[in-house]
Every structure is written in C-alpha cells, then in structure tokens.
ZAFI-872833 format. One record per atom (N, C-alpha, C): residue in one letter; x, y, z. Coordinates in pm, whole numbers, padded with zeros to 5 digits, always signed. Each point is the difference from the previous one (the first is absolute). Layout:
N
AXYZ...
This chain:
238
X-01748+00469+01547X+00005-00132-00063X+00124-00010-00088X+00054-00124+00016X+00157+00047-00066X+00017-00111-00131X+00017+00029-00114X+00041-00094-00082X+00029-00138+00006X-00029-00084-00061X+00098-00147+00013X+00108-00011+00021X+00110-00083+00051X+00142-00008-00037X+00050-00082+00029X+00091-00134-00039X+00042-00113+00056X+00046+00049+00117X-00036-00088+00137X+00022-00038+00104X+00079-00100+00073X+00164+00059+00004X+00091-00039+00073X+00004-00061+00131X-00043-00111+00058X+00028-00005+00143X+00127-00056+00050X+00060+00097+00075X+00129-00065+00044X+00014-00067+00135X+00061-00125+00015X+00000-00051+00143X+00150-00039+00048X+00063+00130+00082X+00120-00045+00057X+00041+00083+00111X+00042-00084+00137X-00005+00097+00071X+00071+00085+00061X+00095-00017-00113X+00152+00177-00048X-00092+00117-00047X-00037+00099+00115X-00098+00105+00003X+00104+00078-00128X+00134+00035-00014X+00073+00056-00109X+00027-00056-00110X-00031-00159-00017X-00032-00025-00097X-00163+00024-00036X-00070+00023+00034X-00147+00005-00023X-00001+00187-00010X+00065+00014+00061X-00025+00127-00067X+00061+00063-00151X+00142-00063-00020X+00062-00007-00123X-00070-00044-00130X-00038-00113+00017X-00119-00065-00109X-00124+00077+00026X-00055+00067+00106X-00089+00081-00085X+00044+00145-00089X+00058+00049+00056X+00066+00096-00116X+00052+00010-00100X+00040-00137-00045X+00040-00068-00124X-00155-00034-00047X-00053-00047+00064X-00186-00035-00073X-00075+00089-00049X-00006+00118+00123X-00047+00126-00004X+00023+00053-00118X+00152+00038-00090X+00000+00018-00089X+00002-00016-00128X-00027-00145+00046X-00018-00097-00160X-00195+00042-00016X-00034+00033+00084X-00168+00043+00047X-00063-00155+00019X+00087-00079+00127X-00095-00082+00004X-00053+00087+00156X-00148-00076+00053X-00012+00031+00128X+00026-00130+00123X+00045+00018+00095X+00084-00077+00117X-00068-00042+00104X-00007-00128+00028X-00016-00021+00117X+00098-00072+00092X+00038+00023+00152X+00089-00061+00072X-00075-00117+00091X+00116-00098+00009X-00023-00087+00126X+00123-00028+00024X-00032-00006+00206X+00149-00001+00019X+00070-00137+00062X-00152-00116-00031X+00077-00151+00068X-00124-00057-00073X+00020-00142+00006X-00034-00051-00115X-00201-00013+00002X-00012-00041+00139X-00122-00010+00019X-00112+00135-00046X+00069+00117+00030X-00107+00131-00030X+00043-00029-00177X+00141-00038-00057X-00027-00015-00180X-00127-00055-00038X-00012-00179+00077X-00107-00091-00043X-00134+00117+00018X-00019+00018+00127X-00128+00126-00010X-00019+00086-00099X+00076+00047-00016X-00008+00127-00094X+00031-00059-00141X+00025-00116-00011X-00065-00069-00154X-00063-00028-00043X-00111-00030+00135X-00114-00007+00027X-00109+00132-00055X+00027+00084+00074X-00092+00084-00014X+00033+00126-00081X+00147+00004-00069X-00004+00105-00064X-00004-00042-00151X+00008-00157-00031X+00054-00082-00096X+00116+00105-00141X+00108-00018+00084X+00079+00115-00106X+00033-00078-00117X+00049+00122-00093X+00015-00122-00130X+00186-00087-00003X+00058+00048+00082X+00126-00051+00026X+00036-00012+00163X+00089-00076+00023X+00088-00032+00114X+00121+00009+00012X+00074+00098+00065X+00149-00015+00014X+00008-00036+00135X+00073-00141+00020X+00017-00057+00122X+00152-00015+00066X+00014+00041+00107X+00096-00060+00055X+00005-00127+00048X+00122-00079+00035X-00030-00141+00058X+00030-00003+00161X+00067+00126+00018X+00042-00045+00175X-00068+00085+00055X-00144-00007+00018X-00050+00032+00119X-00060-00011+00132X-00038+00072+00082X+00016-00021+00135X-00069-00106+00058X-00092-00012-00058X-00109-00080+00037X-00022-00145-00075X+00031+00009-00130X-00022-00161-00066X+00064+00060-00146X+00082-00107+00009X+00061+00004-00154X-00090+00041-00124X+00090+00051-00111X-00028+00063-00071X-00102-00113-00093X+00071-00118+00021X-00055-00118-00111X-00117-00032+00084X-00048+00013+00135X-00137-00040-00010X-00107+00138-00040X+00052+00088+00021X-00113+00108-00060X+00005-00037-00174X+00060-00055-00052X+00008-00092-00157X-00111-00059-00003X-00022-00063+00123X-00052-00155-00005X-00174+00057+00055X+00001+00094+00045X-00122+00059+00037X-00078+00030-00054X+00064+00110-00063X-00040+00084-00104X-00053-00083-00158X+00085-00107-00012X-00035-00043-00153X-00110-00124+00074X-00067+00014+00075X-00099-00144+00067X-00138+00076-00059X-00001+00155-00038X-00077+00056-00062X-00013+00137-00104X+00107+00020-00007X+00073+00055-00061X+00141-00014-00156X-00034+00078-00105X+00097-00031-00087X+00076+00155-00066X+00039+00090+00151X-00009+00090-00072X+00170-00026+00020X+00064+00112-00082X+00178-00016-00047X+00065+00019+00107X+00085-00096+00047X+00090+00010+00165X+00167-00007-00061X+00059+00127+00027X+00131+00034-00060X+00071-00017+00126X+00079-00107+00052X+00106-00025+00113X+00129+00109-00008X-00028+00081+00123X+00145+00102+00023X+00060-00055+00083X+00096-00022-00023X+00075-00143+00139X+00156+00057-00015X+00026+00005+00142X+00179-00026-00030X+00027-00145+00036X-00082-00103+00017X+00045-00094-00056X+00015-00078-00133X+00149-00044-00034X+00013-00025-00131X+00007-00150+00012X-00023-00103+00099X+00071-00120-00062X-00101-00075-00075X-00006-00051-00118X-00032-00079-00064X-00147-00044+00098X+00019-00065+00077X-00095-00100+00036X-00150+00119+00044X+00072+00084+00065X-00102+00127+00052X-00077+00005-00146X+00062+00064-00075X-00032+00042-00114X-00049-00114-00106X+00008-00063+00012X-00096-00151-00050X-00120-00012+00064X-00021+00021+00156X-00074-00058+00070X-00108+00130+00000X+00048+00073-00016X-00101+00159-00020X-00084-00046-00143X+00086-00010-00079X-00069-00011-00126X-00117-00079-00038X+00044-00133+00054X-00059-00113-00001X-00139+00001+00090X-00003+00103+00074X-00090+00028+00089X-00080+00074-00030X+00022+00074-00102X-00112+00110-00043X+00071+00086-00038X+00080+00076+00026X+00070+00121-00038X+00026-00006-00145X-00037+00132-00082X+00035+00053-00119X+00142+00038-00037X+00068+00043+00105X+00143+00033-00063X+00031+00052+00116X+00163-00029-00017X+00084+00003+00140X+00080+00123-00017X+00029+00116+00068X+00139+00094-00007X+00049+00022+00130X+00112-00011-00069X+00135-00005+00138X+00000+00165+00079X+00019+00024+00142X+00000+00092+00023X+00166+00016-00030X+00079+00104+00022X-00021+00124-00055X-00096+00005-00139X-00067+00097-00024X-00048-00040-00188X+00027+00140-00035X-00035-00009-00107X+00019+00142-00133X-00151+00080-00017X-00036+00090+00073X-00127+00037-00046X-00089-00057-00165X+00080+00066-00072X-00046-00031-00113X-00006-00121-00057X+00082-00068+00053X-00046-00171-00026X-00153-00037+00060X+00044+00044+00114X-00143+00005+00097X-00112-00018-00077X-00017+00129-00030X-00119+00061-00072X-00049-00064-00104X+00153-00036-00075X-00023-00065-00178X-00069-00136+00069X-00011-00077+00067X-00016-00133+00063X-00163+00000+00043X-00015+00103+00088X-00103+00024+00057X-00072+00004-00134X+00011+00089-00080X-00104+00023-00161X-00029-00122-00020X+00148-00132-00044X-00022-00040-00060X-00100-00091+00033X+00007-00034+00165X-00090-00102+00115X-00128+00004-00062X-00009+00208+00018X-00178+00038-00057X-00033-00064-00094X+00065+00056-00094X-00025-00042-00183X-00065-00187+00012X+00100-00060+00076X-00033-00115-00024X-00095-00038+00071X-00064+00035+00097X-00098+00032+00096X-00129-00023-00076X+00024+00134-00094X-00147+00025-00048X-00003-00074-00132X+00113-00014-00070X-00032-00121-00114X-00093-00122+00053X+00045-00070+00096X-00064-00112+00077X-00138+00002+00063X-00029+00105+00004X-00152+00066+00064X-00073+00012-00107X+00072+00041-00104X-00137+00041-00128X+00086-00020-00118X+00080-00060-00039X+00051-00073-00119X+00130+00099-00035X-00017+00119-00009X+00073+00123-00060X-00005+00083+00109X+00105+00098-00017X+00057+00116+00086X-00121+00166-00016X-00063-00033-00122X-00126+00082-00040X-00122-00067-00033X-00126+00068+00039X-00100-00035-00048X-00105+00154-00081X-00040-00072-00112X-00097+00129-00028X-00127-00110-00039X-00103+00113+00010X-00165-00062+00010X-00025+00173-00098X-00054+00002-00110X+00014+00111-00066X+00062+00077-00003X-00067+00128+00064X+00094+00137-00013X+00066+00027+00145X+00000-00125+00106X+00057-00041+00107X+00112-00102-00034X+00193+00054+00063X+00079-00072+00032X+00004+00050+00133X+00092-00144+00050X+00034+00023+00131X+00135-00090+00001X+00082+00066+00039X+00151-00030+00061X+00027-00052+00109X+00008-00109-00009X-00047-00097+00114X+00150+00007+00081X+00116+00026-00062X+00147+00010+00049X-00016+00173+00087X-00026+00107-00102X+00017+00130+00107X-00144+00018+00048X-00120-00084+00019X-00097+00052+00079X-00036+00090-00083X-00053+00038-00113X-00013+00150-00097X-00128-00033-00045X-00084+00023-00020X-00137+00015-00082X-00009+00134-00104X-00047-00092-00104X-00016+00158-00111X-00128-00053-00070X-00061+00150-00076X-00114-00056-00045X+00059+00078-00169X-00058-00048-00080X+00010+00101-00140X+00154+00071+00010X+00050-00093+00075X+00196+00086-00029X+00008+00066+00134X-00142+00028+00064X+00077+00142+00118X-00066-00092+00138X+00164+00022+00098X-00027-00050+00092X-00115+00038+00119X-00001-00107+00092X-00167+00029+00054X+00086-00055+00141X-00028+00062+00131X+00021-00004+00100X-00074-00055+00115X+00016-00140+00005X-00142-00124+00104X+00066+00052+00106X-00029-00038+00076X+00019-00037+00207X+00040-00136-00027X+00050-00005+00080X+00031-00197+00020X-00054-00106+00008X-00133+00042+00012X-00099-00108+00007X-00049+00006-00125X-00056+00144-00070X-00031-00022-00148X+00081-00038-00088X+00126+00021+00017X+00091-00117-00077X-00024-00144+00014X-00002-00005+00154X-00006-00182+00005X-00160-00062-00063X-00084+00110-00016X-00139-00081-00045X+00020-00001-00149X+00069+00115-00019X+00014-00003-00178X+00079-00071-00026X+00070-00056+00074X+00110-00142-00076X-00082-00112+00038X-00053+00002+00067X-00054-00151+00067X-00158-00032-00155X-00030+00122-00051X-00120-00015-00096X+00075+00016-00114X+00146+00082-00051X+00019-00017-00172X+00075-00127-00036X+00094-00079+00200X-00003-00132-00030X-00101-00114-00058X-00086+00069+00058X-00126-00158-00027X-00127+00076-00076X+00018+00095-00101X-00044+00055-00092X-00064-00107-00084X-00162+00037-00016X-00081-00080-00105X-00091-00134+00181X+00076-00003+00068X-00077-00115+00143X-00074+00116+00071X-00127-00044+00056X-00049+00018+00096X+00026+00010+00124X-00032+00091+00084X+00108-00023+00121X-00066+00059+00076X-00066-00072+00137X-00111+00003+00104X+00026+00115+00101X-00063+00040+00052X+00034+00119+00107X+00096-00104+00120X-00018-00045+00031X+00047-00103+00087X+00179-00024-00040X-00006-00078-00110X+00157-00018-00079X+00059+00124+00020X-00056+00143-00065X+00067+00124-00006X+00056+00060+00169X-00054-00014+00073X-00010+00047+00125X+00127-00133+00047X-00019-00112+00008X+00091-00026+00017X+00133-00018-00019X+00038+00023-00117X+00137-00047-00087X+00034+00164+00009X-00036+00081-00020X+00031+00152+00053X+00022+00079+00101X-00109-00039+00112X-00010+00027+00150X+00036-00088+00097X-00006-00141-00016X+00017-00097+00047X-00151-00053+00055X+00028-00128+00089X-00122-00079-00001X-00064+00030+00162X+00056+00125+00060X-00059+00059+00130X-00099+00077-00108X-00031+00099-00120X-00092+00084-00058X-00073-00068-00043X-00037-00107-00061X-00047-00056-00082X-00108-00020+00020X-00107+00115+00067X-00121+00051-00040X-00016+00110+00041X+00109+00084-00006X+00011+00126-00025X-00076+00076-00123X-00066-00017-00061X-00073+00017-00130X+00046+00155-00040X-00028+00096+00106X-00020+00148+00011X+00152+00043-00050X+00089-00060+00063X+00152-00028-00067X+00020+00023-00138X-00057-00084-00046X+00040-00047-00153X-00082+00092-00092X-00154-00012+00010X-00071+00155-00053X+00067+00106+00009X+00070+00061+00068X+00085+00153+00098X+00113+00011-00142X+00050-00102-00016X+00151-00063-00080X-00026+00016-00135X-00132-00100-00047X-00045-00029-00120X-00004+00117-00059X-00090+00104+00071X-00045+00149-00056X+00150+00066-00024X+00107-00008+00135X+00103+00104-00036X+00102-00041-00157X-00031-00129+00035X+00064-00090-00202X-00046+00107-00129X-00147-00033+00045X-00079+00031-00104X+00014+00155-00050X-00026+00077+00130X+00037+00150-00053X+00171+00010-00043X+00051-00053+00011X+00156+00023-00034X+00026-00071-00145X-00088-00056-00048X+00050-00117-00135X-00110-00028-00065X-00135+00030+00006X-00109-00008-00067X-00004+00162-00064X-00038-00027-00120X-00029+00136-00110X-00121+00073+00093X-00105-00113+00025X-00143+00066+00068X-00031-00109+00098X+00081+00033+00108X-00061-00107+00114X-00101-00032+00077X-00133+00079-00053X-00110-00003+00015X-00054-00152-00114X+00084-00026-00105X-00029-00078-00116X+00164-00095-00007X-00012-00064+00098X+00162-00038-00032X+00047-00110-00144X+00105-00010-00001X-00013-00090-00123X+00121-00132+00049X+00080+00060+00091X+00119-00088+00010X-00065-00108+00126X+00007+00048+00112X-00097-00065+00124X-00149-00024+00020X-00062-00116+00017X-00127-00004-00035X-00082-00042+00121X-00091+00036+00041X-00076-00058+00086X-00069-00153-00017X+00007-00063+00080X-00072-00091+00015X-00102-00049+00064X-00111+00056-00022X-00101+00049+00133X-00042-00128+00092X+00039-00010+00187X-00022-00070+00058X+00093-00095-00021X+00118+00016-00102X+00093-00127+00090X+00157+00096-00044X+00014+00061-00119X+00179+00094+00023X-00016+00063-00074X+00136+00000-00075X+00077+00058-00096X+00055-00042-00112X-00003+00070-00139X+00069-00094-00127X+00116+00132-00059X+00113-00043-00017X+00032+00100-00108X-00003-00065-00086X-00026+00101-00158X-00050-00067-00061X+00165-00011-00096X+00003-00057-00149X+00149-00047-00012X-00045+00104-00118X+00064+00107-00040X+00024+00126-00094X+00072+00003-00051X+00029-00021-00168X+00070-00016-00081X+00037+00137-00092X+00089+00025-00009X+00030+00127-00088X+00014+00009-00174X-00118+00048-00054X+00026-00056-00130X+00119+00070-00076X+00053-00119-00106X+00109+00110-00060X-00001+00051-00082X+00071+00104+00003X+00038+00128-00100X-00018-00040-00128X-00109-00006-00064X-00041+00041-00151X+00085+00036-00081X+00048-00101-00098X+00113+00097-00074X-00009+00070-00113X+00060+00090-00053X-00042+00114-00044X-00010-00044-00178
C-alpha cells in the first residue's frame, strides 16, 4: 500500500517528452500518469481523477482544447498547457477554455515544477479555503498530500487520504454512507457500504488515541458518519 502523493497526469503523444516530465516529476516525488492522445487523457481523468494536468495541444486524435472542454464539463481539476504553440490567439483560446496556465515548449524544468506547485497550492485553497487544514491534533497539507497527527507524520493510502479530506472538509456535518461512497469512490460504489467500514476502521486505527472509543470520527448508526469539530485549548499562561 503506498502513501498519498499528488498525481501528475500527462497527455502528449512525444513518448520522449513523456518520459522527460516523468523524471523531472519522479523527482520532485510526484507520482505519474501517461496518455498518449487525447481521448485515453479524457479517460484517464476519468478514472484516475489526478490532482493536475499537463497537456499538450497537438494531438493525434483531437486537439488539445477539446480535451479542455471535456474534462472541465465535470471536472475542475488544474490543466497546465505545454504547447509549442505561442500565438496569442492559441493561447487566449486555451485559457479561456479552461486551462490554468500556459508554458511554451522548450521550458525550464524548474519553472515547470515552481508552476505546477503553484497550480496545486491554488487548487487546494479553492477546495477548502486554505492550503492546510487542522481538526485538533490532526493537520493535513492539502498542497504536499502530508497528514500528521500531534506533529508526527502518519502515512494513509490514497483513498484514506481522500476520505480524510472529504470529512475534516465538512467537519461538524453529517455525512450519509451514500454521500461518502460517492464523492470518494464515485457513484458506480455507492452502496458499497463494506468499502467505507474497511476505510473508516483503517482512519481510526491510524489517528484515534483508542479506536475502539473514537473521538474524531463518529458513527452514526443506520445512516453515516460525523467528524466531530476539535478544538485545541490554549496554552495556560504561566
């Protein structure tokens, strides 16, 4: 089971450029996914929902600007245009279409990267107000994917990340087995029940003091889940 980690999907179908940007990703520690024409991108936005997009515009099969136009019909995740086209109108018409930010091919790795952050950062401000969230002796780094409890980091799977953001977002609401299963798993699980119990427990032993007695995640017997909203009192002064 492998840690969280923002999820790169790249769609262009320069197999040496796709391999270049992942080794540049690889070592920034994001993890990668490829597509190599536009239609398997739309799929695989689909079903892997990554937290970024680096798109090309000339590919084989349908321009770069309608996988734009696809993708944001249900989708709002960050689409960074790698184009060697520069003229104005391209680059208007990308934007205007959905795209987050445009870079010219040749590029500078490290611009790259600084861009890509910044896509995230702004990503997750817009998802949950701020780039961090804490619910007591729980923050979570919504920019590097990081969970810590009491200062020391704690290591989810990808799905226990996505349930623990989807509950310290809407911390203090009720939230139905049904809602959870879907906005997490999507709306093919969504009476998957056995799912979400399996999940709930692995939360609980990782971030509950006594997860036999939890205090942060709460049952709701016969319809969900509550976290509850945990305030940290302050330091007594001396």
């Amino acid at each position: 089971m492998h840690e969280k980690k923002n999820t790169i999907l790249i769609v262009d179908d320069e197999q040496q450029i796709r391999k270049m940007l992942g080794i540049y990703l690889d070592a920034a520690e994001f993890r990668v996914e490829e597509a190599e024409n536009g239609k398997q991108g739309v799929r695989l936005s689909a079903s892997i929902k990554p937290d970024l997009i680096l798109l090309d515009l000339g590919l084989p099969d349908i321009d770069g600007k309608e996988v734009i136009a696809s993708v944001r019909e249900w989708s709002q995740v960050p689409i960074v245009v790698l184009s060697v086209r520069a003229d104005d109108e391209e680059i208007v018409a990308a934007l205007d279409g959905g795209a987050d930010d445009y870079i010219l091919k040749p590029f500078s790795a490290p611009v790259l990267l600084s861009r890509i952050k910044a896509n995230l950062r702004k990503s997750a401000i817009k998802e949950a107000g701020e780039p961090e969230l804490t619910n007591g002796s729980i923050r979570m780094d919504l920019v590097r994917h990081e969970v810590f409890r009491d200062g020391e980091k704690v290591a989810l799977t990808p799905k226990e990340y996505d349930l623990l953001r989807y509950f310290i977002i809407n911390r203090g609401k009720m939230l139905t087995h049904r809602q959870l299963l879907k906005e997490v798993w999507g709306p093919a699980h969504s009476e998957d029940m056995q799912y979400l119990r399996v999940y709930i427990g692995q939360i609980r032993e990782k971030l509950e003091e006594n997860p036999a007695y939890p205090k942060f995640i709460i049952t709701e017997p016969g319809i969900g889940y509550r976290m509850e909203t945990i305030t940290v009192p302050a330091a007594v002064a001396a």
